[in-house]
C-alpha positions as a printed NumPy array, in Angstrom:
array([[ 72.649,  39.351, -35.942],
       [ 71.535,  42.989, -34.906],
       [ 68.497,  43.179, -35.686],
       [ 67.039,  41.589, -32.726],
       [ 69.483,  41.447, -29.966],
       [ 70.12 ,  40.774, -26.028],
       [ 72.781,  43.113, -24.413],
       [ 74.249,  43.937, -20.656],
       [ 74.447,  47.594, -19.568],
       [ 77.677,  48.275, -18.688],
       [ 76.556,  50.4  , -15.195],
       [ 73.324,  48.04 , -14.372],
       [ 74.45 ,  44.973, -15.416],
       [ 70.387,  44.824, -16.518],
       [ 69.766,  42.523, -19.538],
       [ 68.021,  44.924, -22.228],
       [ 66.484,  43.503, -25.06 ],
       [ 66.925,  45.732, -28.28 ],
       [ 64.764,  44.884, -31.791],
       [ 65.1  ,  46.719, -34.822],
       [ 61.491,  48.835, -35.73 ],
       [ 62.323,  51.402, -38.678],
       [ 64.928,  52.902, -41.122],
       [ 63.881,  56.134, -41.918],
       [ 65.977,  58.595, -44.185],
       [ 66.205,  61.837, -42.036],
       [ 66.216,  64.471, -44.416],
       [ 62.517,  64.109, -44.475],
       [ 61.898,  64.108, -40.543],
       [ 64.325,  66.346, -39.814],
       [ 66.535,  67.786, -42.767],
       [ 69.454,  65.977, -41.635],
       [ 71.723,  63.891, -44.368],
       [ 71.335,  60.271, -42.855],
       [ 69.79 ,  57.547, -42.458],
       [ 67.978,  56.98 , -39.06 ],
       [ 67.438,  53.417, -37.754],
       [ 64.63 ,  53.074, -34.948],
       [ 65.085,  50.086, -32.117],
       [ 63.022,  49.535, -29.034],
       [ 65.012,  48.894, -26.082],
       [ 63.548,  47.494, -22.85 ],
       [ 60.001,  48.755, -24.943],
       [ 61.879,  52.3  , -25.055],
       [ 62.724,  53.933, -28.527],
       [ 66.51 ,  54.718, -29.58 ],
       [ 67.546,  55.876, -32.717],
       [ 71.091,  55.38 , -34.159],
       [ 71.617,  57.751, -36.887],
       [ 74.22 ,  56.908, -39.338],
       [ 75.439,  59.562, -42.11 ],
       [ 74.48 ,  59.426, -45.803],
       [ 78.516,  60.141, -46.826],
       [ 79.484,  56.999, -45.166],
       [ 77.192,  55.467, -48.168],
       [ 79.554,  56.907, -51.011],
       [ 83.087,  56.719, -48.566],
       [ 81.917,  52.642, -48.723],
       [ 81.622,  52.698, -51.83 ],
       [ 84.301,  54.207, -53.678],
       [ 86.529,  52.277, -50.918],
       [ 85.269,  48.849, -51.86 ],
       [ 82.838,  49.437, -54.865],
       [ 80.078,  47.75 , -52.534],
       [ 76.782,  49.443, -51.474],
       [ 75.405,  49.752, -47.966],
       [ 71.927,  48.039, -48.063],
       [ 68.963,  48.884, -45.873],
       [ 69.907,  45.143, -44.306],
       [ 73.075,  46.025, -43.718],
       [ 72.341,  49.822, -42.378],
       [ 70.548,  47.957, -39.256],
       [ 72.981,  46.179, -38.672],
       [ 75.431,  48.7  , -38.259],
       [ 73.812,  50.583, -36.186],
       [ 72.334,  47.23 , -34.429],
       [ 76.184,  46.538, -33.495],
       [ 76.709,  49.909, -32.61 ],
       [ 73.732,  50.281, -29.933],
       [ 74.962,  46.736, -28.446],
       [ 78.074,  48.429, -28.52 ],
       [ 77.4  ,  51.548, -26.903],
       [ 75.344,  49.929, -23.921],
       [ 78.01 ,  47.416, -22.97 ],
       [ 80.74 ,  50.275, -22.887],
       [ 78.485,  52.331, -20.442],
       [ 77.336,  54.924, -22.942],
       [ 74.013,  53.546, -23.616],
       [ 70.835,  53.654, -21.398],
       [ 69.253,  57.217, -21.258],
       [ 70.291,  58.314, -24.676],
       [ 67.298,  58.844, -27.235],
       [ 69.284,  59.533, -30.221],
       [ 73.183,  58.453, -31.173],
       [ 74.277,  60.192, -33.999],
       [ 77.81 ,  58.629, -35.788],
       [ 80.464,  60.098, -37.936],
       [ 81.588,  58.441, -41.07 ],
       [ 84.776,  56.582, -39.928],
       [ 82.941,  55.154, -36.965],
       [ 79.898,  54.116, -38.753],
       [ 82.478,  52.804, -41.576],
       [ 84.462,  50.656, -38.355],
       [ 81.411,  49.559, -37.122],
       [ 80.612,  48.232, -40.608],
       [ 83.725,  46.357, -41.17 ],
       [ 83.315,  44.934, -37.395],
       [ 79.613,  43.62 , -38.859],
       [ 80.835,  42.261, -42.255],
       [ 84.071,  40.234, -40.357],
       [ 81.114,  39.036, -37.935],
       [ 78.956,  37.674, -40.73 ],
       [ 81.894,  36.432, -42.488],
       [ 83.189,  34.244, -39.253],
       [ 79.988,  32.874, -39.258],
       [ 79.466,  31.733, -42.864],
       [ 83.156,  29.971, -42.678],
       [ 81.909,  28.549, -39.56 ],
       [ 79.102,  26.889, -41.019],
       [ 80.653,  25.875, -43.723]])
């Protein structure tokens, strides 16, 4: 779903394209505790950083892991997100808390859920 995506800027109404290129845990590139997940967009490189508490919050709330898969995702919807409300182009880096990666997460699994009873 997010991993290779289409999506309108809000202020240029310019179709960007936006594909998934890395997951990278950031305490090694630069000491921070999260996960970083690297997408081209337009060509351009935009990381969404997503924090490594959000992977035990998930879990004791629902005694389900985060996978790598589902990490890009998240921050897959998030970056489509974020350009079609306006705060997107420009930005290198986007850097979210634990309830909004954790909202963002739910919006993906309800997503991927739709679409499984759809096809059903």
């Amino acid at each position: 779903m997010y991993e290779n995506f289409q999506a309108v800027d809000r202020w240029t109404r310019k179709n960007v394209h936006c594909a998934y290129q890395a997951l990278v845990v950031a305490i090694a590139t630069r000491h921070a505790d999260a996960v970083d997940v690297k997408f081209l967009v337009d060509g351009r490189p935009v990381w969404v950083a997503l924090p490594h508490p959000a992977w035990a919050e998930y879990k004791n709330r629902t005694g389900k892991v985060i996978t790598d898969r589902l990490a890009i995702e998240v921050a897959g919807h998030y970056l489509k997100t974020a350009l079609e409300s306006g705060e997107g182009m420009g930005r290198e880096m986007y850097a979210l808390g634990i309830e909004e990666t954790l909202r963002h997460l739910q919006a993906v699994v309800a997503e991927a859920e739709a679409v499984a009873v759809a096809e059903s």
